[in-house]
VOGU-3710 file (C-alpha; in Angstrom, 3 decimals, decimal comma):
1> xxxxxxxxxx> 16,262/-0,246/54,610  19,808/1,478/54,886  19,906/4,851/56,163  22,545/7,488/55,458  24,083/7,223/58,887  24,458/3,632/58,632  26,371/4,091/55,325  28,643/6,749/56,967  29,070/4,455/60,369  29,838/1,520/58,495
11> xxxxxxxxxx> 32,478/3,102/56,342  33,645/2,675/52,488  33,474/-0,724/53,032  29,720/-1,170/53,295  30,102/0,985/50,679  31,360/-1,189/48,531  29,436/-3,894/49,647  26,449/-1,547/48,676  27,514/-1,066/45,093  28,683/-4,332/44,640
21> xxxxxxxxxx> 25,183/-6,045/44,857  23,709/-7,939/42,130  21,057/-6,214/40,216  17,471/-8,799/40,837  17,101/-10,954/38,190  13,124/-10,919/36,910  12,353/-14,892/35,677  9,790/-15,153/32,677  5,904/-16,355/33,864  4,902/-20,001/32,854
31> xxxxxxxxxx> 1,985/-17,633/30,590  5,201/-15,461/29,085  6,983/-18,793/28,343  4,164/-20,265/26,610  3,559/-17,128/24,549  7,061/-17,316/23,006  6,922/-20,772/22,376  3,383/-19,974/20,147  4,310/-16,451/18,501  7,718/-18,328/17,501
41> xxxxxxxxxx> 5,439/-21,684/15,784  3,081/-18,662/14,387  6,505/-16,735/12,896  7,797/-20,329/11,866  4,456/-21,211/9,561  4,458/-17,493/8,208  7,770/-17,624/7,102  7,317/-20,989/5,455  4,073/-19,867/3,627  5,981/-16,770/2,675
51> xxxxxxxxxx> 9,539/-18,711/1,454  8,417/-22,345/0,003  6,616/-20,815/-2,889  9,658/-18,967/-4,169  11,804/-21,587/-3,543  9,353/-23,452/-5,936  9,487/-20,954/-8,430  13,558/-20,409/-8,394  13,266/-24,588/-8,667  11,177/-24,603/-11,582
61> xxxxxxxxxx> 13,108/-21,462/-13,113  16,765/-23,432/-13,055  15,159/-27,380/-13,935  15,322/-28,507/-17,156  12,083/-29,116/-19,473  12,095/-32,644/-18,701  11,967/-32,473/-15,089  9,244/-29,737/-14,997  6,830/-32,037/-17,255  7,397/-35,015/-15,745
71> xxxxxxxxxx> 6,095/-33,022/-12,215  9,570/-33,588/-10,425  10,622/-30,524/-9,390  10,019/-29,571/-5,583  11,891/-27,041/-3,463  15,484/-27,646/-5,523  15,951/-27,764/-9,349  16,315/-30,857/-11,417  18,626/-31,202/-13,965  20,011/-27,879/-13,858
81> xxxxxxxxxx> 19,449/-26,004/-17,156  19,185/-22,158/-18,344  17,759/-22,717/-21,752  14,690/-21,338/-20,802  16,369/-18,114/-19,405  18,195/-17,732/-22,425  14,548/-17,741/-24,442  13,237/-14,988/-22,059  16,272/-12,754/-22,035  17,470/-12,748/-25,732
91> xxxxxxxxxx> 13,972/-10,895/-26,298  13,776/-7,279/-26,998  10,730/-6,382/-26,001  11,507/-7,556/-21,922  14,181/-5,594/-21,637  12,557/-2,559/-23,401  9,350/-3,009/-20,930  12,185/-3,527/-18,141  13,894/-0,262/-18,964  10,356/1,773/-18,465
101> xxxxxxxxxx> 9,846/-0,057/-15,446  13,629/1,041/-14,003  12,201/4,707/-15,832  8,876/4,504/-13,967  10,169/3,642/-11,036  13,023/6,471/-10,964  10,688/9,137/-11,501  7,849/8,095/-10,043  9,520/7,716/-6,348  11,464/11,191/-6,891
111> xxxxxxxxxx> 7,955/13,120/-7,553  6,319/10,927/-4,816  9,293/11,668/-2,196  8,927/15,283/-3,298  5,065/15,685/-2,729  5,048/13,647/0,286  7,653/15,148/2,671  6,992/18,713/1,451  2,938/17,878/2,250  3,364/15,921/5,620
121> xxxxxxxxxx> 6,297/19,149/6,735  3,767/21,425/5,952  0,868/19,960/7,862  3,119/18,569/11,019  3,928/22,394/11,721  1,943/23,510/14,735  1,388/27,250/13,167  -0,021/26,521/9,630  -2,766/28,207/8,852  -5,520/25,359/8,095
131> xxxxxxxxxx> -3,745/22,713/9,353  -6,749/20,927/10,185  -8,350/21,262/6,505  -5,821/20,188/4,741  -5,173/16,962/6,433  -9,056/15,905/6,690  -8,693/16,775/2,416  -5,902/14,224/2,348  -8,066/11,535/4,944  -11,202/12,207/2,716
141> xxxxxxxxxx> -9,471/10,767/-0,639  -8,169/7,975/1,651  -11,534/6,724/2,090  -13,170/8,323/-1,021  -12,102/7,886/-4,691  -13,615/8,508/-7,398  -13,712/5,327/-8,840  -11,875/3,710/-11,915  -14,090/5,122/-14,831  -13,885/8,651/-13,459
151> xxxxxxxxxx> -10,302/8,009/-13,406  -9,730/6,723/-16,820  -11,605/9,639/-17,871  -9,915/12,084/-16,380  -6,618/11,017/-17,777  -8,161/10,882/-21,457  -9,597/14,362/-20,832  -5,883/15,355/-19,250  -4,371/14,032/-23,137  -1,812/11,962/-21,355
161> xxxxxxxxxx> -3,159/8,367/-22,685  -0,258/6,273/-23,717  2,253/8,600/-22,245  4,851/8,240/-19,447  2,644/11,185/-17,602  0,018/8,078/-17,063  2,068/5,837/-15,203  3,923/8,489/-12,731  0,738/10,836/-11,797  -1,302/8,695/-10,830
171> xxxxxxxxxx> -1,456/8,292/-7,195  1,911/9,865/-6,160  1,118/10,834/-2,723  -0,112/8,105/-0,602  -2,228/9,009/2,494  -0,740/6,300/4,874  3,074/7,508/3,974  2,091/10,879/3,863  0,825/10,577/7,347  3,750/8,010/9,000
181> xxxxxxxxxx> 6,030/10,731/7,884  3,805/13,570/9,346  4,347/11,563/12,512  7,659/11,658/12,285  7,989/15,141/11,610  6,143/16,293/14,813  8,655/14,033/16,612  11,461/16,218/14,894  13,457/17,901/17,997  12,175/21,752/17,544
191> xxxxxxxxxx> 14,914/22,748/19,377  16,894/21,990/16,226  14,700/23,602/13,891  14,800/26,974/16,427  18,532/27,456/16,187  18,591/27,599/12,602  16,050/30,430/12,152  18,317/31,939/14,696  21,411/31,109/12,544  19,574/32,640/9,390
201> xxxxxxxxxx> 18,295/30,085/8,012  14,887/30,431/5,862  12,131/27,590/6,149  13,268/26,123/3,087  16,963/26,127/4,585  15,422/24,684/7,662  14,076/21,941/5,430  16,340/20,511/3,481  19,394/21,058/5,420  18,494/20,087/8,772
211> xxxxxxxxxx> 14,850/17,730/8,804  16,025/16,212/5,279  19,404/14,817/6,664  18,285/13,646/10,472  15,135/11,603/8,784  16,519/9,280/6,348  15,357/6,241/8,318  11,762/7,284/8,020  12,735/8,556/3,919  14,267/5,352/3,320
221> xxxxxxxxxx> 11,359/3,752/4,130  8,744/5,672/2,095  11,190/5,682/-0,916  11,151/1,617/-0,799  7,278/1,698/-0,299  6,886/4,113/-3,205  9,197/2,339/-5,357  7,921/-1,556/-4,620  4,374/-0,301/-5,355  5,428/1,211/-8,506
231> xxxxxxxxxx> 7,654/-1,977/-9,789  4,923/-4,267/-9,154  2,173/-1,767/-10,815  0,654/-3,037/-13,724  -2,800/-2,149/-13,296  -2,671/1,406/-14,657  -0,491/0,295/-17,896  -3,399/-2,018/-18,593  -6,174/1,104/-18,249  -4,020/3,954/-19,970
241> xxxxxxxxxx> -1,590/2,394/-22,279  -1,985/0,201/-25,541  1,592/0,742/-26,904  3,714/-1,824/-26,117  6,926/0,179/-26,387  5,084/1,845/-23,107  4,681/-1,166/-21,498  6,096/-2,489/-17,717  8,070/-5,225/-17,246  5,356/-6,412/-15,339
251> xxxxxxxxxx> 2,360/-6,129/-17,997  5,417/-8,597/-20,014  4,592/-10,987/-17,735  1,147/-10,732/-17,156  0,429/-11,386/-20,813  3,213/-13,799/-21,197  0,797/-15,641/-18,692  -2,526/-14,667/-19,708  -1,202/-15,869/-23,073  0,504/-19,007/-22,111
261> xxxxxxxxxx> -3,067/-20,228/-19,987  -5,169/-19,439/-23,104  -2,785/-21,741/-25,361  -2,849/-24,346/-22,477  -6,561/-24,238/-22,500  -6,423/-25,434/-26,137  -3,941/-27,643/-26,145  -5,958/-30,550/-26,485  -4,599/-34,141/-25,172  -1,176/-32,766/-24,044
271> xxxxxxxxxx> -2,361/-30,059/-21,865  -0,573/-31,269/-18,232  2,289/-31,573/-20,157  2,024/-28,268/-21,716  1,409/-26,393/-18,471  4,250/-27,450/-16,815  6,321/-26,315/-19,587  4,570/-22,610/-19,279  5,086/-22,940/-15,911  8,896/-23,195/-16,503
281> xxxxxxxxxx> 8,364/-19,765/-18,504  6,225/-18,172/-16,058  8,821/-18,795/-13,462  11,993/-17,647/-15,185  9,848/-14,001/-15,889  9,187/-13,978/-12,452  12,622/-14,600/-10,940  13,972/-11,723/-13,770  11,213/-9,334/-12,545  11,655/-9,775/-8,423
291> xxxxxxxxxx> 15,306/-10,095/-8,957  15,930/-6,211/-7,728  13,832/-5,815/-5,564  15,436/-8,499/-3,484  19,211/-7,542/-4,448  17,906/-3,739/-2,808  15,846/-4,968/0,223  19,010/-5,556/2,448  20,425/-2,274/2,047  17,721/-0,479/3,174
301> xxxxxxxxxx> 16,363/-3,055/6,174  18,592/-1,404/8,779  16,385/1,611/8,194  13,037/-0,306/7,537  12,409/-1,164/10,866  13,252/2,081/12,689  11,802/4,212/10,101  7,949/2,835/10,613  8,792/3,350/14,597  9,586/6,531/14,286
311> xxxxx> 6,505/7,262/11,787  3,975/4,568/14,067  5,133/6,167/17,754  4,212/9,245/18,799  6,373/10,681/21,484
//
């Protein structure tokens, strides 16, 4: 061990010779080693799982009639052809059921957003009255509903059957987001928050002009939950709307395939041949409806990741 008076005795250049040492360098265990080897096999097989299906599908979406009946399409189309995406978009009614999803989706996330960070700021603060009862109310319905007849009744009973009110109501506040962002809220640096009562500032001022701004990681996040869970929701158009001019993009599909399996089913001799047709159909609807989801997904990653930290960890 080096003492202060050997330091001083030896001079600056033990000094030097001090501050000049190489930091120790801590080598991976053979049990460490062996870990990354498996969790990178287990990442390699997920991501396969996860990408070689929609490789099929973009194959079978871009191959031409021939190729999918005769069964040779893999992971790469076969004689490139867009016929069949000319069928699907040059009809009306997709891209009317696409513009209610875009609408759904729009207004859905904006009263969702709204509910949700207003709820979890509310119940993250330290000095609401109740605190306690209003966040085991919001648990309870996590692990309680009422069910989906009590539902469908309630929404008959509420006269909003076959109206946008339906699809948007329904399940705007989500229990998990509402309570990664009431994480992330308690997190929030009070210090910040005290300095703009002192400034003036009202609780609403406080809101959204100073926690608003500094948590768009954690918002970014909960508006791409909110909004994926909404574009790929078709169960509630199928309970509470019968008009087709209502309809989701995605209940297009769905009965573009529930229609397409009960032809194939009755197709007689020709049936194989038939399905891989349908299957060419299936996949160009599919591509069409994903398609934005996946063009958004890398603008938001960069906050993805941080944002469910910051909701998940607790300082």
């Amino acid at each position: 061990m080096v003492s202060v008076s050997d330091i001083r005795e030896s001079g600056p250049a033990k000094v030097a010779d001090l501050t000049r040492s190489k930091p120790t360098v801590i080598k991976d265990t053979p049990g460490y080693k062996v870990f990354r080897i498996v969790n990178l096999v287990v990442m390699v097989v997920v991501c396969a799982v996860i990408i070689l299906p929609l490789l099929n599908i973009v194959a079978l979406a871009f191959s031409s009639e021939a190729a999918v009946t005769s069964g040779q399409v893999g992971f790469w189309p076969v004689g490139f052809s867009t016929s069949t995406f000319m069928v699907v978009v040059s009809d009306s009614m997709f891209w009317r059921q696409y513009l209610n999803t875009v609408i759904y989706t729009v207004l859905y996330t904006l009263i969702a957003m709204f509910l949700t960070t207003t709820f979890a700021y509310a119940i993250s603060r330290k000095d609401l009255v109740g605190k306690s009862f209003f966040t085991w109310v919001a648990l309870f319905t996590m692990f309680f509903s009422g069910g989906m007849i009590p539902s469908y009744v309630l929404i008959r009973e509420l006269h909003m059957m076959d109206t946008i009110w339906a699809m948007v109501l329904p399940g705007t506040i989500s229990v998990f987001n509402l309570l990664v962002m009431k994480t992330s809220f308690e997190n929030f640096p009070k210090e910040l928050e005290e300095a703009a009562y002192v400034d003036g500032m009202t609780t609403y001022g406080v809101f959204f002009r100073i926690v608003l701004p500094l948590s768009k990681a954690i918002i970014a996040t909960m508006v791409l939950f909110y909004a994926v869970s909404m574009w790929n929701s078709w169960w509630g158009a199928f309970l509470y709307l019968t008009q087709k001019d209502l309809f989701p993009v995605t209940m297009y599909l769905r009965n573009l395939i529930a229609g397409i399996n009960s032809q194939g089913g009755a197709a007689g001799g020709d049936v194989a041949a038939q399905a891989q047709i349908n299957a060419n159909i299936k996949s160009v609807a599919m591509v069409l409806t994903v398609l934005p989801i996946i063009c958004v997904y890398p603008f938001v990653q960069k906050y993805f990741v941080s944002g469910v930290m910051l909701g998940a960890v607790k300082a």
